[in-house]
C-alpha positions as CSV (number, residue, x, y, z in Angstrom):
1,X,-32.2,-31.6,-84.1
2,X,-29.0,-30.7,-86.1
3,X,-26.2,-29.7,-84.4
4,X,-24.3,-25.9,-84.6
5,X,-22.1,-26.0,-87.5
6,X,-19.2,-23.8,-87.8
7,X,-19.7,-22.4,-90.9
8,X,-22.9,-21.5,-90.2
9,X,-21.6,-19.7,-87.6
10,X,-19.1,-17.8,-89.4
11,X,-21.5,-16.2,-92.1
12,X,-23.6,-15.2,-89.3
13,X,-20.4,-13.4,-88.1
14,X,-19.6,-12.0,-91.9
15,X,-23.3,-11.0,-92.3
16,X,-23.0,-9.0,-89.0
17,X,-19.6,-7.8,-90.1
18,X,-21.4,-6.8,-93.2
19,X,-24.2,-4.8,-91.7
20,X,-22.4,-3.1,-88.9
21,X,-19.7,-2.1,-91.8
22,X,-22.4,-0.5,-93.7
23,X,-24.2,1.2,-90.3
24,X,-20.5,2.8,-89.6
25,X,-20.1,4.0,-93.0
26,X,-24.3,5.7,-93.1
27,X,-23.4,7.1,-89.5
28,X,-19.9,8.3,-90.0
29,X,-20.7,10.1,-92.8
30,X,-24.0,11.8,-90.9
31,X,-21.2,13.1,-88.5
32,X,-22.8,10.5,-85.7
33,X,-20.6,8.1,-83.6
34,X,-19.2,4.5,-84.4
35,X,-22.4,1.7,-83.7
36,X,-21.2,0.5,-80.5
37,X,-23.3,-1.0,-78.2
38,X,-23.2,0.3,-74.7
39,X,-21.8,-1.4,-71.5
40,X,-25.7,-2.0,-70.5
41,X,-26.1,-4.9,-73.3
42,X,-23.6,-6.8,-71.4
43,X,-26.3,-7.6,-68.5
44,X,-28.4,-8.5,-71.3
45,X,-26.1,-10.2,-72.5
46,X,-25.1,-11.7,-69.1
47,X,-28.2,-12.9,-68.1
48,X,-28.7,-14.6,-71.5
49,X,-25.7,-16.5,-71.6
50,X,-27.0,-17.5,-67.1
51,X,-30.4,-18.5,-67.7
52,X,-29.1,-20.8,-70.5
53,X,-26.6,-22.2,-68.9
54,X,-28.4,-23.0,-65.8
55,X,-31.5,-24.6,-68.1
56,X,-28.4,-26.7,-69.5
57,X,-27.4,-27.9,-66.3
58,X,-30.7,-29.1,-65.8
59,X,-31.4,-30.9,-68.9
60,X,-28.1,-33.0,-68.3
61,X,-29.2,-33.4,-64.7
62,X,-32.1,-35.2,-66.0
63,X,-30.6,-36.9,-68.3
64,X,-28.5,-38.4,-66.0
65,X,-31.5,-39.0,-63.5
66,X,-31.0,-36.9,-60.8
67,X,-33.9,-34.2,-61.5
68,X,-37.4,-34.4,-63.6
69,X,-37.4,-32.0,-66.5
70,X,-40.0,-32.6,-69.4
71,X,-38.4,-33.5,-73.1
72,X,-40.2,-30.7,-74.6
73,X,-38.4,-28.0,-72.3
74,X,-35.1,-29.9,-72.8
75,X,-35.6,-28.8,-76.6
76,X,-36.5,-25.9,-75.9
77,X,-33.3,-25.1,-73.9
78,X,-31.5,-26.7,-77.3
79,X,-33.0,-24.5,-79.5
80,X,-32.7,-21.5,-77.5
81,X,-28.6,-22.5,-76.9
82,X,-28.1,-22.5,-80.5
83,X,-30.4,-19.2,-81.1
84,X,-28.0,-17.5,-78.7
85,X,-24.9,-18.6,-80.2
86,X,-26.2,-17.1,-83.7
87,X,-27.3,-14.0,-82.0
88,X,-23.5,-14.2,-80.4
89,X,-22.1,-14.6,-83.8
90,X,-23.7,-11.9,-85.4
91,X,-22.5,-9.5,-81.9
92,X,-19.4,-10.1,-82.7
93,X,-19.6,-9.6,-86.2
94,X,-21.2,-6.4,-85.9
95,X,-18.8,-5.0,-83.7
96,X,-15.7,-6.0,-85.9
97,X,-15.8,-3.5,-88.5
98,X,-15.8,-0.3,-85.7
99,X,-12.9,-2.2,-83.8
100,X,-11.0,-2.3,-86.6
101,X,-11.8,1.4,-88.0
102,X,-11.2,2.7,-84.3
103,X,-7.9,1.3,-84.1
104,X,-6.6,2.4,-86.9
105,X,-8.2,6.0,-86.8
106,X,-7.7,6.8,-83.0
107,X,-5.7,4.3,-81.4
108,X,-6.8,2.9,-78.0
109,X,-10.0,4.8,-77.3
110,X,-12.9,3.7,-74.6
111,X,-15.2,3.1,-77.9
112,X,-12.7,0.5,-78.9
113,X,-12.8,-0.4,-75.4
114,X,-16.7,-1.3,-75.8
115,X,-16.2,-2.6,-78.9
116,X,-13.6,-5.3,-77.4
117,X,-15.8,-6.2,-74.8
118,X,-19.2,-6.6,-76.6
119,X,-17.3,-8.7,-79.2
120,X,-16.1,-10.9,-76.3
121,X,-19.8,-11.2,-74.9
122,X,-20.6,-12.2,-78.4
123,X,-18.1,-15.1,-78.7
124,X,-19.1,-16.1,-75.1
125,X,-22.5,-16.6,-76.2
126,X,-21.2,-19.2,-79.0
127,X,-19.3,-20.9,-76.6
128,X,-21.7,-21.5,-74.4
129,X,-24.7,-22.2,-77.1
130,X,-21.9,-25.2,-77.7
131,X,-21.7,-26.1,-74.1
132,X,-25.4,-26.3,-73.6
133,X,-25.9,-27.9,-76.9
134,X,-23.4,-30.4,-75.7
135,X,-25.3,-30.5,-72.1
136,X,-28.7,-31.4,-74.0
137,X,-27.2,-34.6,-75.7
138,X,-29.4,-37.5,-74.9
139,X,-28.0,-40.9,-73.8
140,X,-29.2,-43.3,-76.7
141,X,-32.1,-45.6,-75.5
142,X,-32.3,-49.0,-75.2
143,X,-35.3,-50.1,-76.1
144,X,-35.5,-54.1,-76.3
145,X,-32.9,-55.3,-74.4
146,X,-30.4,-55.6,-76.7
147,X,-27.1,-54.2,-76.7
148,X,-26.3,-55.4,-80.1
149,X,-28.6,-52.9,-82.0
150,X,-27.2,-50.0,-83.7
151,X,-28.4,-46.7,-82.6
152,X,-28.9,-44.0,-85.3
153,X,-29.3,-40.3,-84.6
């Protein structure tokens, strides 16, 4: 498995920025409000970033030999830490465009307020796609006996 790459990262968060610029624009011109997410996504949100964490913890616990915990589910965790920390990315992104037009246009408004905390759930489900994806590293094997040998990933 590749690792998350920052870039990667970032034009998920431009693409976002992209899209939720071009909602704002369609629904503020209808006369409809900013495209905010509401303060129920953040249990969502929540329990997203839990379960993944706590499936991370147990990966690394097994890898260090203190619980059983299949390989295939251990990739599973990694893939599904790195899916959040897109889907984090492009939160964030999304939201960016309406922070910054509600800050300028109103000031400190309970929108902007939403805003500013869904973008924060969105960067906390990068970071901790990275902590996971750092939990899920495998200690390289020694097959033979050797110490010598070269491991490649």
């Amino acid at each position: 498995m590749t690792k998350l790459k920052l870039r990667w990262l970032l034009w998920c968060a431009v693409l976002g920025a992209l899209a939720g610029w071009i909602a704002l624009r369609l629904l503020t011109a209808a006369g409809k409000y900013a495209p905010v997410l509401d303060y129920s996504a953040l249990y969502s949100l929540g329990a997203v970033c839990a379960v993944i964490l706590f499936l991370g913890i147990r990966v690394k616990r097994s890898s260090q030999g203190k619980s059983d915990f299949e390989p295939i589910a251990a990739a599973r965790t990694l893939v599904l830490a790195q899916a959040s920390a897109y889907a984090g990315a492009v939160i964030a992104g999304w939201h960016v465009p309406a922070i910054i037009t509600l800050w300028l246009a109103n000031g400190l408004t309970p929108t902007l307020t939403r805003g500013l905390v869904l973008t924060g759930a969105g960067i906390l489900m990068v970071v901790i796609g990275y902590i996971v994806q750092h939990l899920c590293k495998l200690p390289p094997e020694d097959t033979d006996g050797n110490s010598d040998s070269v491991v490649t990933e």
